[in-house]
N, CA, C and O of each residue as an XYZ file, in Angstrom:
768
protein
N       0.842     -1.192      0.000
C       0.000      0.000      0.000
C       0.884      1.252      0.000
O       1.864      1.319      0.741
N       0.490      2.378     -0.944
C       1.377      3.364     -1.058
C       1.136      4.188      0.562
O       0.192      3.709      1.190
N       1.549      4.829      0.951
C       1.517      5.835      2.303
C       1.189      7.210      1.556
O       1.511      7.419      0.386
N       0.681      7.893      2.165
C       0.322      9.153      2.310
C       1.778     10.588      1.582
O       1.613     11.368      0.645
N       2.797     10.457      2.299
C       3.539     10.847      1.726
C       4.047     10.809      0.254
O       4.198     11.596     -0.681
N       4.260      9.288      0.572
C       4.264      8.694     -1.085
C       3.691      9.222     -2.512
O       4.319      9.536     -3.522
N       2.234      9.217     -2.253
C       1.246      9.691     -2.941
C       1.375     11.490     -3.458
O       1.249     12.119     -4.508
N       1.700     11.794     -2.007
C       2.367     13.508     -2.346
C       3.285     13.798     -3.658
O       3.171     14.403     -4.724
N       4.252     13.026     -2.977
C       5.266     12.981     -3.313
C       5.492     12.478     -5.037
O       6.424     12.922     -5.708
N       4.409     11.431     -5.614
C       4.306     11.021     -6.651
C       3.407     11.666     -7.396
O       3.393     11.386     -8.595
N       2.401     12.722     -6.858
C       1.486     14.054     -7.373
C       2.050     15.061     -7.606
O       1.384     15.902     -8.210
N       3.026     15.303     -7.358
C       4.270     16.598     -7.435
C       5.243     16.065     -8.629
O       5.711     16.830     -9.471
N       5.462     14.825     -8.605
C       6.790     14.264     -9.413
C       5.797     14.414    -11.735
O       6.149     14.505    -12.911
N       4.260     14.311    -10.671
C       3.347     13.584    -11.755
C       3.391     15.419    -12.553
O       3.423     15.585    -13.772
N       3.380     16.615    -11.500
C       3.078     17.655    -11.784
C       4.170     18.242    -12.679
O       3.997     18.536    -13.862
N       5.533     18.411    -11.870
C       6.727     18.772    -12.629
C       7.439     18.165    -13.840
O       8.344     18.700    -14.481
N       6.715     16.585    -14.118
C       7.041     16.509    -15.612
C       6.066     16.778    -16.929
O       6.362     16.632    -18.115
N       4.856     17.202    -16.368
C       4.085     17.822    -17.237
C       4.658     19.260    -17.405
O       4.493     19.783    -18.508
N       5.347     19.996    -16.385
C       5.663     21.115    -16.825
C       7.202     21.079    -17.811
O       7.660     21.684    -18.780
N       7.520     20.245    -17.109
C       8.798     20.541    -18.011
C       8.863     19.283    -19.482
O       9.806     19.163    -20.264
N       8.219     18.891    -19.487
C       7.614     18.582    -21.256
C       6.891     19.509    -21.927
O       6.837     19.702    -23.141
N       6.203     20.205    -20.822
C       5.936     21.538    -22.047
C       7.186     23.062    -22.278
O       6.902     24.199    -22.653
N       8.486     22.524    -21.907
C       9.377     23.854    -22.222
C       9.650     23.328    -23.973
O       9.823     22.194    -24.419
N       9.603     24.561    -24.623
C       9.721     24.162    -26.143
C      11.333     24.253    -26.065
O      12.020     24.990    -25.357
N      11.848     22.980    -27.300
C      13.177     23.388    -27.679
C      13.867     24.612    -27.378
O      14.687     24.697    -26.465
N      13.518     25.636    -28.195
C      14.325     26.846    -27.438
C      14.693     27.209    -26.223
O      15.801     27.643    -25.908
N      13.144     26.919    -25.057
C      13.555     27.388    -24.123
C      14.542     26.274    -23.664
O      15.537     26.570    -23.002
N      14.265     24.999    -24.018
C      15.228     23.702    -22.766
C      16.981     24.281    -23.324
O      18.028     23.952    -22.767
N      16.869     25.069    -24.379
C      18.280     24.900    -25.089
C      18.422     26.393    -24.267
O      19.218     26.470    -23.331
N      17.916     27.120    -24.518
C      18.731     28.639    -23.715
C      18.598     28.388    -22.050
O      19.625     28.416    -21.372
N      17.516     28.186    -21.535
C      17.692     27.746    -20.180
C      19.042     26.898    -20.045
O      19.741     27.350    -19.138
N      19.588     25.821    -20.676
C      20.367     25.176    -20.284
C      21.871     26.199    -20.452
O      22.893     26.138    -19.768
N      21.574     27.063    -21.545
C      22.777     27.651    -21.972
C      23.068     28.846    -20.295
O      23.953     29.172    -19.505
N      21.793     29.048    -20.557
C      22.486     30.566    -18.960
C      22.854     29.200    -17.528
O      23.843     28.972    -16.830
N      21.765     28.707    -17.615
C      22.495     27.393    -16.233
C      24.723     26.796    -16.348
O      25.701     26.896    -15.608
N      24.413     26.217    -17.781
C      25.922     25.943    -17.877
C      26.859     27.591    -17.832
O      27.956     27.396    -17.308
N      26.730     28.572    -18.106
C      27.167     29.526    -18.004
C      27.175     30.128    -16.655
O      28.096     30.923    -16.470
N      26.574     29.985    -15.926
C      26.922     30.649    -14.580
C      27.124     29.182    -13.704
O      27.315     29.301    -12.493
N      27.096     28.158    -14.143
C      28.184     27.113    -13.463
C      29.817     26.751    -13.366
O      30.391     26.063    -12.523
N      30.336     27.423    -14.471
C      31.709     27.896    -14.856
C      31.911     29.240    -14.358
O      32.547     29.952    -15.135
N      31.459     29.909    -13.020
C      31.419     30.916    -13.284
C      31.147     30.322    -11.567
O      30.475     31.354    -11.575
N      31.088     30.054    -10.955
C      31.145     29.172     -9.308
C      32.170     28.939     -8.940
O      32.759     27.924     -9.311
N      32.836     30.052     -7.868
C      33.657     29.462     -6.784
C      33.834     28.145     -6.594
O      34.917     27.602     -6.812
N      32.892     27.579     -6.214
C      33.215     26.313     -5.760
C      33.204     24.923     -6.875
O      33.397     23.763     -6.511
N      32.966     25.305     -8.108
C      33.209     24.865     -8.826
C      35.044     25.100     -9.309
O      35.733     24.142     -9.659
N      35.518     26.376     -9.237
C      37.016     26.263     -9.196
C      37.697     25.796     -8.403
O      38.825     25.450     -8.755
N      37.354     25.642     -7.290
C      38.107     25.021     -5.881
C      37.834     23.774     -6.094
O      38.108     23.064     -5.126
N      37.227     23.021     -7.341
C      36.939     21.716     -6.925
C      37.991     20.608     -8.259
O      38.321     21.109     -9.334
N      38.237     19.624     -8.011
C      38.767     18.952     -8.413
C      38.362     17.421     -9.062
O      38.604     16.892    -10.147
N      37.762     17.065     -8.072
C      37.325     15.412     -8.262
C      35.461     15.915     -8.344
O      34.792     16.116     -7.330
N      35.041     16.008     -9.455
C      33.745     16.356     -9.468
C      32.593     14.964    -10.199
O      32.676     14.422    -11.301
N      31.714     14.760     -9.217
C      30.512     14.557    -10.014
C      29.378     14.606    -10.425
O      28.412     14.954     -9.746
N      29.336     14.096    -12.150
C      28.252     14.933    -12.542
C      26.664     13.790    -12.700
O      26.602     12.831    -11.931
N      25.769     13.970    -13.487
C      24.680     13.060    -13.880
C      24.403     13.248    -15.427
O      24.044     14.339    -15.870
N      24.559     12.310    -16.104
C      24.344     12.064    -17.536
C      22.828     12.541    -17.496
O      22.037     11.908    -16.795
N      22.438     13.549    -18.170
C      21.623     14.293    -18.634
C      20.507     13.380    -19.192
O      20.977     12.820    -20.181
N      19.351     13.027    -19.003
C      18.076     12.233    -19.679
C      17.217     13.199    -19.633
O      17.383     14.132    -18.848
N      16.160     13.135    -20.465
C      14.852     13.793    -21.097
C      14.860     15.318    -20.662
O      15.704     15.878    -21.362
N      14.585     15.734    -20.260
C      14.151     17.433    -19.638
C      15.133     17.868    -18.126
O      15.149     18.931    -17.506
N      15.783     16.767    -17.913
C      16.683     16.957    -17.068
C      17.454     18.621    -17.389
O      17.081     19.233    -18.390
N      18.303     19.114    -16.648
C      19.098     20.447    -16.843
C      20.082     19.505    -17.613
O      20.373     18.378    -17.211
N      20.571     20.079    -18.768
C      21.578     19.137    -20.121
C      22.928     19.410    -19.308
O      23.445     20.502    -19.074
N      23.407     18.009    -18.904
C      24.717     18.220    -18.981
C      26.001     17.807    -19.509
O      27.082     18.000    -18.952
N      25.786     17.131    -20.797
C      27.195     16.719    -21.458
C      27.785     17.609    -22.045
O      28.967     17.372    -22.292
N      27.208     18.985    -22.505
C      28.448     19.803    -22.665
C      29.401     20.069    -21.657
O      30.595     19.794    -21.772
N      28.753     20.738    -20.413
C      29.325     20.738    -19.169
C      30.601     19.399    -18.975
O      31.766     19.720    -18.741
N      30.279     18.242    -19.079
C      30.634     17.320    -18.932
C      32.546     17.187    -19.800
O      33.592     16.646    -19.444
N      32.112     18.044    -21.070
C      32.792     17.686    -22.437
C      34.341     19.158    -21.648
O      35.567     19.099    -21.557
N      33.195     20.333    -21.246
C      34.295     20.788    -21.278
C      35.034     20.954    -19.633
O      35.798     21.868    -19.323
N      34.679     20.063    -18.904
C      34.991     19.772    -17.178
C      36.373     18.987    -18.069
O      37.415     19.637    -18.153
N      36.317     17.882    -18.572
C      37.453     17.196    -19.469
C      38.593     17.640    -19.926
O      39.741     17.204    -20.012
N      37.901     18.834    -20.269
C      38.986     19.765    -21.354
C      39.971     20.417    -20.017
O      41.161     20.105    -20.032
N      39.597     21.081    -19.174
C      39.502     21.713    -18.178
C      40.488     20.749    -17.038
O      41.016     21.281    -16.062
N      40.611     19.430    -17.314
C      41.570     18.596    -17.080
C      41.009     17.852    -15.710
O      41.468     16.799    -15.267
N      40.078     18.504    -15.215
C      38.822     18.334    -14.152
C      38.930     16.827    -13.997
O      39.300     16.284    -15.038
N      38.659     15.828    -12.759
C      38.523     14.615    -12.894
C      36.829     14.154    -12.840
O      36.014     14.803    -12.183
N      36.611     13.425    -13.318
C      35.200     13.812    -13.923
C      34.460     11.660    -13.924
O      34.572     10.639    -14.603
N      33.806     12.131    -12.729
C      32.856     11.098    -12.397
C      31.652     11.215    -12.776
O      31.044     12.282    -12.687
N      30.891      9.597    -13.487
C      29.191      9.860    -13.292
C      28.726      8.708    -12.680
O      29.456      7.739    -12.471
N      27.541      8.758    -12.378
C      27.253      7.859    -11.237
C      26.496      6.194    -12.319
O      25.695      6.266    -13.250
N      27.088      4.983    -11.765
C      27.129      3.955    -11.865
C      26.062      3.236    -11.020
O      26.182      3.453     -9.815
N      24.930      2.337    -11.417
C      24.373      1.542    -10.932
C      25.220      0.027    -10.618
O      25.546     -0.839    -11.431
N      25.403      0.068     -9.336
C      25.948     -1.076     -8.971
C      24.859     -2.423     -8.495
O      25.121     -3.625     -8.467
N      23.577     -1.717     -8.149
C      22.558     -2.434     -7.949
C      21.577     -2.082     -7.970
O      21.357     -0.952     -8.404
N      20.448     -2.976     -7.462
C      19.252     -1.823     -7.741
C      18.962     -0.382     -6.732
O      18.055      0.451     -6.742
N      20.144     -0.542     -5.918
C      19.592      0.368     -4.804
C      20.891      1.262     -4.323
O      20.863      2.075     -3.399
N      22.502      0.814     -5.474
C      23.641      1.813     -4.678
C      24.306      2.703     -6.022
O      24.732      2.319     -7.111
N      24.246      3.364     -5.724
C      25.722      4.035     -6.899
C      26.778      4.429     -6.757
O      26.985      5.130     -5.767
N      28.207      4.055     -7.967
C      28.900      4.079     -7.563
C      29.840      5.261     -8.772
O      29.752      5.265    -10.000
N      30.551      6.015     -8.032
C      31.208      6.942     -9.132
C      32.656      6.495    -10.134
O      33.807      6.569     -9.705
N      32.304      6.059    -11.441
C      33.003      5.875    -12.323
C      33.501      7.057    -12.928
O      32.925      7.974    -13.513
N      34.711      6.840    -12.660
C      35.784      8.112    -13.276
C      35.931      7.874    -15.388
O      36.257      6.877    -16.033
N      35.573      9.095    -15.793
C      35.485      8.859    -17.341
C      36.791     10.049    -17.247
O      37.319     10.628    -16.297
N      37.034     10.082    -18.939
C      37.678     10.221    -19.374
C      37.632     10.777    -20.723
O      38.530     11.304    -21.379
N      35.889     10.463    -21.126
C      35.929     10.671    -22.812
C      34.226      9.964    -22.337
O      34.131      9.238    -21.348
N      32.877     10.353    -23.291
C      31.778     10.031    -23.138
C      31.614      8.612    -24.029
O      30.593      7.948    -23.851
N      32.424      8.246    -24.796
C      32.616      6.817    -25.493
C      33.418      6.180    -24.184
O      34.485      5.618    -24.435
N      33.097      6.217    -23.189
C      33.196      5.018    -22.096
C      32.302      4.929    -21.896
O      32.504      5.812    -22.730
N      30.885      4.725    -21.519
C      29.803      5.041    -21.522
C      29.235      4.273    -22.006
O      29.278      4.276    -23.236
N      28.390      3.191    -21.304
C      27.316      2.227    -21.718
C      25.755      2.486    -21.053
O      25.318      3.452    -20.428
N      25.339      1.660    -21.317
C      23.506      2.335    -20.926
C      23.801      1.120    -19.964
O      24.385      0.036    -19.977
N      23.039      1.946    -19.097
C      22.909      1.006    -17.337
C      21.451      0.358    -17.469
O      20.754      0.031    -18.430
N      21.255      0.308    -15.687
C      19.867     -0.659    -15.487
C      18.656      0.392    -15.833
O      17.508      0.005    -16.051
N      18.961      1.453    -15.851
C      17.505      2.127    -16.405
C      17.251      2.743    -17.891
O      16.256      3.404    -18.189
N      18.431      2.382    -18.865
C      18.908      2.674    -20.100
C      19.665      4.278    -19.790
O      19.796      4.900    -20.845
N      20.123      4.960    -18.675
C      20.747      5.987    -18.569
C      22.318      5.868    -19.036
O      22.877      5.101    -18.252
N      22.896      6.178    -19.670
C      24.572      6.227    -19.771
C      25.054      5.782    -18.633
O      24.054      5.574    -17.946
N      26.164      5.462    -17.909
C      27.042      5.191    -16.964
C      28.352      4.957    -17.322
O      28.804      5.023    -18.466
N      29.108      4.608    -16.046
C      30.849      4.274    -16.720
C      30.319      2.729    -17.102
O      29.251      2.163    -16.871
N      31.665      2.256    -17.861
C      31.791      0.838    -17.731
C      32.081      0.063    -16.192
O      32.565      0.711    -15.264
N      31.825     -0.978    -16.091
C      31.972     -1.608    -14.593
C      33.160     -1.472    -14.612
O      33.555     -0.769    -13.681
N      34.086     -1.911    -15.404
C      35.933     -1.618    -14.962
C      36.791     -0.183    -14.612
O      37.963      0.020    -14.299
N      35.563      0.745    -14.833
C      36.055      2.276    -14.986
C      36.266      2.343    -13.049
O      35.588      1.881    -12.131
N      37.313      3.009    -13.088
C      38.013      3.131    -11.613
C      36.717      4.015    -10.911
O      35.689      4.522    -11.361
N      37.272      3.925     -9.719
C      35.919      4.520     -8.853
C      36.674      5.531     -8.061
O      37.756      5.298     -7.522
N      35.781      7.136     -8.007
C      36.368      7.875     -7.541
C      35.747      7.942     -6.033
O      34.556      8.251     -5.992
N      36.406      7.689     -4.775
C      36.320      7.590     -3.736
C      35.118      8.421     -3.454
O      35.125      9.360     -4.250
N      34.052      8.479     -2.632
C      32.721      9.210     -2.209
C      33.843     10.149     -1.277
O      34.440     11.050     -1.866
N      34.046      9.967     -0.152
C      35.451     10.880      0.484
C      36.066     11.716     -0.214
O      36.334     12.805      0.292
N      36.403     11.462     -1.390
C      37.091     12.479     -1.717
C      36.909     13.523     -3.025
O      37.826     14.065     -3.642
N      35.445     13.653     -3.274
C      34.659     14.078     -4.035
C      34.612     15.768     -3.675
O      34.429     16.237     -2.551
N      34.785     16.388     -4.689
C      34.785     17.624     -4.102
C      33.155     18.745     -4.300
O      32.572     19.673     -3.738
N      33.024     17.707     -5.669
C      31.444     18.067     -5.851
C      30.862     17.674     -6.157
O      31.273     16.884     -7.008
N      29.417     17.647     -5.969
C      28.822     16.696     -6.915
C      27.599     17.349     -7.439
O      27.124     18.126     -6.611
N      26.986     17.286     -8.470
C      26.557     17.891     -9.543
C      25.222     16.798     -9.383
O      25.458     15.652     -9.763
N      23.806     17.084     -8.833
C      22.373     16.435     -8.487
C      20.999     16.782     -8.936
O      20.170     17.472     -8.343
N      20.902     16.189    -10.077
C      19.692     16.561    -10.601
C      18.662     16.021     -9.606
O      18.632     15.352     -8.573
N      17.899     16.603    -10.378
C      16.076     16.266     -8.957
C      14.685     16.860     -9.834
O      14.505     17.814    -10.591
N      13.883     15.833     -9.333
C      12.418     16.431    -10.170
C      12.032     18.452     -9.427
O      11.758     19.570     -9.862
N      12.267     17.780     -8.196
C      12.223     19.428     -7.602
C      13.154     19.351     -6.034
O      13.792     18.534     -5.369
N      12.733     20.773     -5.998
C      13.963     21.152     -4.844
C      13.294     22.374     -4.224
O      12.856     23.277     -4.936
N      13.218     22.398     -2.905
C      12.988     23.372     -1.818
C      14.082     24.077     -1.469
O      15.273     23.774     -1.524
N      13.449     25.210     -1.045
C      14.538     26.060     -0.597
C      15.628     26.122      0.546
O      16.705     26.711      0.635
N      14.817     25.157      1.512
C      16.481     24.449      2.237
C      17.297     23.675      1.607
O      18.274     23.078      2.059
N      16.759     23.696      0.238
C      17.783     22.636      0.011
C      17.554     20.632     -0.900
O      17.986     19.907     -1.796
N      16.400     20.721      0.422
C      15.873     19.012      0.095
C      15.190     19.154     -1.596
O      14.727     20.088     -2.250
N      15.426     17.692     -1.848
C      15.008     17.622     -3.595
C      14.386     16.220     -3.466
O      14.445     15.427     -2.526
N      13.679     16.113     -4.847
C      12.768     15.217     -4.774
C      13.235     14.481     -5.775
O      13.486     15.233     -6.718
N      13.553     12.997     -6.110
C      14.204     12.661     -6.750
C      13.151     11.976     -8.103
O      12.224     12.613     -8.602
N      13.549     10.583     -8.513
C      13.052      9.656     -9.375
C      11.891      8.636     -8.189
O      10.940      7.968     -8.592
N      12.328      8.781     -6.674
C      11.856      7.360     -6.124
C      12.543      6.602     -5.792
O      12.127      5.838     -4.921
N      13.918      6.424     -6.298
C      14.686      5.118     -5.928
C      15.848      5.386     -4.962
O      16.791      4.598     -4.899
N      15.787      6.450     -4.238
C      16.430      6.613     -3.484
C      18.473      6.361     -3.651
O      19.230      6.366     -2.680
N      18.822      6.209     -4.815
C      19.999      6.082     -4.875
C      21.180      7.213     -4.938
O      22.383      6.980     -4.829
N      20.537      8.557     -5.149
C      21.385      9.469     -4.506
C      21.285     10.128     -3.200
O      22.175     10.787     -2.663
N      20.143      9.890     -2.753
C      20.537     10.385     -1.154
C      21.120      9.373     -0.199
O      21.641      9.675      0.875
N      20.954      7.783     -0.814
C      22.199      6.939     -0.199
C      23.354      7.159     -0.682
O      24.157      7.087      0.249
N      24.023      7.459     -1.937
C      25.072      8.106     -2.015
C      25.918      9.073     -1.406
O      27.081      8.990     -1.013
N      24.774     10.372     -1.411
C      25.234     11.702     -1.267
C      25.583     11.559      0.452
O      26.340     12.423      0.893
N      25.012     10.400      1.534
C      24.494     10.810      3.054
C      26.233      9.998      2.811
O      26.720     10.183      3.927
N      27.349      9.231      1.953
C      28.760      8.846      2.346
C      29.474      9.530      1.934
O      30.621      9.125      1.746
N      29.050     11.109      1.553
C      30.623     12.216      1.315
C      30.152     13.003      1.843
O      29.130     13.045      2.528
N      30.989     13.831      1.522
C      31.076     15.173      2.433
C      31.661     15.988      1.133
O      32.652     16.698      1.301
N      31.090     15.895     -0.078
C      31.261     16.719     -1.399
C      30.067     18.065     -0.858
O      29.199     18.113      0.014
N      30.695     19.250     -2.113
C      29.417     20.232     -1.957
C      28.422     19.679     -3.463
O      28.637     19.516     -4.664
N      27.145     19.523     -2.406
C      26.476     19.372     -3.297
C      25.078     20.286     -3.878
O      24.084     20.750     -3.319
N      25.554     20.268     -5.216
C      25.024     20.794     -6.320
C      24.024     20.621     -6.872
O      24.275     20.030     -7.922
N      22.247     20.934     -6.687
C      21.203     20.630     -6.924
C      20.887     21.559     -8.433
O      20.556     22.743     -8.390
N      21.037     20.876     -9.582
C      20.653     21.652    -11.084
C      18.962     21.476    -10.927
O      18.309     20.625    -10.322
N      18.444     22.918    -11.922
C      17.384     22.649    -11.741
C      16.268     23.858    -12.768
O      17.004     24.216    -13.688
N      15.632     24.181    -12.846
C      14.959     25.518    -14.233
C      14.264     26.115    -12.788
O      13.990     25.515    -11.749
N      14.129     27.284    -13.093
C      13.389     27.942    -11.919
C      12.129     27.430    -11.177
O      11.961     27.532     -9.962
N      11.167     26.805    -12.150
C       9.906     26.261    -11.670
C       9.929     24.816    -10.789
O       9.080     24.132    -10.218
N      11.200     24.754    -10.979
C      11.637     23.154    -10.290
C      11.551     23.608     -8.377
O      11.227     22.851     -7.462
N      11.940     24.983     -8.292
C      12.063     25.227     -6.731
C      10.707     25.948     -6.348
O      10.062     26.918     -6.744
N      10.585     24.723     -5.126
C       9.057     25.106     -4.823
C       9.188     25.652     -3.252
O      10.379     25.543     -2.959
N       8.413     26.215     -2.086
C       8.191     26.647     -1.359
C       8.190     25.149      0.226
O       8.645     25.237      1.367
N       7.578     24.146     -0.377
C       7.474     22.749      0.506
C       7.715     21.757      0.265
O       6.860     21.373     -0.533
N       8.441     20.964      0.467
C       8.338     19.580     -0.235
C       8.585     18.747      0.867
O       9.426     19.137      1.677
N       7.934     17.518      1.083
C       7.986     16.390      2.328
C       9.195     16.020      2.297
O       9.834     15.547      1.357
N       9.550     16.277      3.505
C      11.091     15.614      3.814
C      11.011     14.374      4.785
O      10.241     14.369      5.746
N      11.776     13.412      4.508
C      11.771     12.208      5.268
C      12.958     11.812      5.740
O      13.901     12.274      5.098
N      13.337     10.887      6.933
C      14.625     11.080      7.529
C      15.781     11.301      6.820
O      16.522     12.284      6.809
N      15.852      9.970      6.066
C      16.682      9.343      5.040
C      17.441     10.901      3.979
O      18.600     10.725      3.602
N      16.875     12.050      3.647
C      16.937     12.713      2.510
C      17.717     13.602      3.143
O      17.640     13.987      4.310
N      18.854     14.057      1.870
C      19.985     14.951      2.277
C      20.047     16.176      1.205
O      20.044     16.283     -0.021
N      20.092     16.811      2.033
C      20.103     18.263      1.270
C      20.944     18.660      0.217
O      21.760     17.745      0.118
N      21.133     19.300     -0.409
C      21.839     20.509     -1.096
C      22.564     21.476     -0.289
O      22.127     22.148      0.645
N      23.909     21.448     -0.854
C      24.594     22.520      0.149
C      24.403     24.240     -1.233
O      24.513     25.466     -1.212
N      24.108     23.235     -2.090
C      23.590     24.787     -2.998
C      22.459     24.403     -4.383
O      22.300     23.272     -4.842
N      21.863     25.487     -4.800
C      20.895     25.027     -6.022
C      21.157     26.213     -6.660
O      21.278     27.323     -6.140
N      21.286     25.728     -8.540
C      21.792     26.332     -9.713
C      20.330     26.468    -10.446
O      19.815     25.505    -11.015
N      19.822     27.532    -10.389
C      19.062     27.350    -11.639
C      19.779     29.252    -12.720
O      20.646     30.078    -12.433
N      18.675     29.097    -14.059
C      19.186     30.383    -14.767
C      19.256     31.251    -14.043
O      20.225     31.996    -14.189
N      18.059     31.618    -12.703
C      17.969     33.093    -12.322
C      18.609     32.972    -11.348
O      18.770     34.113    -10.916
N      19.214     32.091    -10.549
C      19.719     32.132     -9.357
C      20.845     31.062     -8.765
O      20.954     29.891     -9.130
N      21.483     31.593     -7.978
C      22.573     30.152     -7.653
C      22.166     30.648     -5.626
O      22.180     31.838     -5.309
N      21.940     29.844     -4.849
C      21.075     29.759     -3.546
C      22.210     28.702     -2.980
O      22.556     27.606     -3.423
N      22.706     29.533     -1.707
C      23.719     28.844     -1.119
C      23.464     28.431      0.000
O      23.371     29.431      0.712
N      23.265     27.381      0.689
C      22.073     27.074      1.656
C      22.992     26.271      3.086
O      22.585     25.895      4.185
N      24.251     26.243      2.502
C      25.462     25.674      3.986
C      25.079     26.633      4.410
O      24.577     27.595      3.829
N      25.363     26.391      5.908
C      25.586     27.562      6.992
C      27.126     27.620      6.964
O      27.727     28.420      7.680
């Protein structure tokens, strides 16, 4: 039986992809362009070193350019790996032709691609259906990045289009915040 929360929680997820299937081409392409532009353009994106990111699917905030030029940039450059149905693990790339489709057809590393320590992650880069203003985000459901994100101590990076940040969203023990959220109009720094 679903719970009460649940149901919230899957009425909100049901809400924000109707909105963001209706952004037309242009906008998903210039929205993404001012987002990647004032992400190169983050302190804490220069202070950082061992970064990871999330292979970009459907209406997500696009990030393989980002990705292409973190590379260039000499950046060490992780994306997150399904190791099971329930952990992920950060595969260090090198080039986006390492890259096979995982358990949900999303890109990932190959299983042999080295793993960049959760410890020693300096950022990590977290998409989310939505995100509140402390911070908390609402994911897919499967809970595999807030079991991730709760074994580093990376700053983490919630991408997102303005309509993605809402005023409430149910928080439950388990769920770990954002130490910041990127959208076009705003970058919201939410560590104390």
């Amino acid at each position: 039986m679903t719970s009460p929360i649940q149901l919230l929680k899957n009425k909100l997820r049901q809400e924000m992809k109707i909105k963001l299937a209706a952004l037309t081409p242009w906008e998903y392409h210039s929205l993404n362009n001012i987002i990647e532009q004032r992400f190169f353009s983050l302190p804490v994106l220069q202070n950082s070193h061992q970064i990871m990111l999330y292979y970009s699917i459907q209406y997500e905030v696009a990030t393989l350019s980002i990705i292409l030029k973190l590379l260039d940039a000499g950046k060490t450059v992780s994306l997150p790996a399904c190791i099971d149905r329930t952990h992920l693990r950060a595969g260090i790339i090198q080039s986006l032709d390492e890259l096979v489709p995982g358990v949900y057809g999303i890109h990932e590393p190959l299983a042999a691609a080295q793993e960049m320590d959760p410890v020693e992650i300096d950022l990590v880069v977290v998409p989310g259906v939505a995100f509140e203003q402390k911070g908390f985000r609402l994911g897919h459901g499967a809970g595999y990045y807030d079991r991730f994100l709760a074994g580093t101590k990376a700053y983490k990076l919630g991408f997102a289009y303005d309509f993605q940040i809402i005023d409430n969203l149910v928080v439950e023990p388990h769920d770990v915040p954002m130490d910041g959220l990127l959208t076009p109009s705003i970058f919201q720094e939410i560590r104390s």
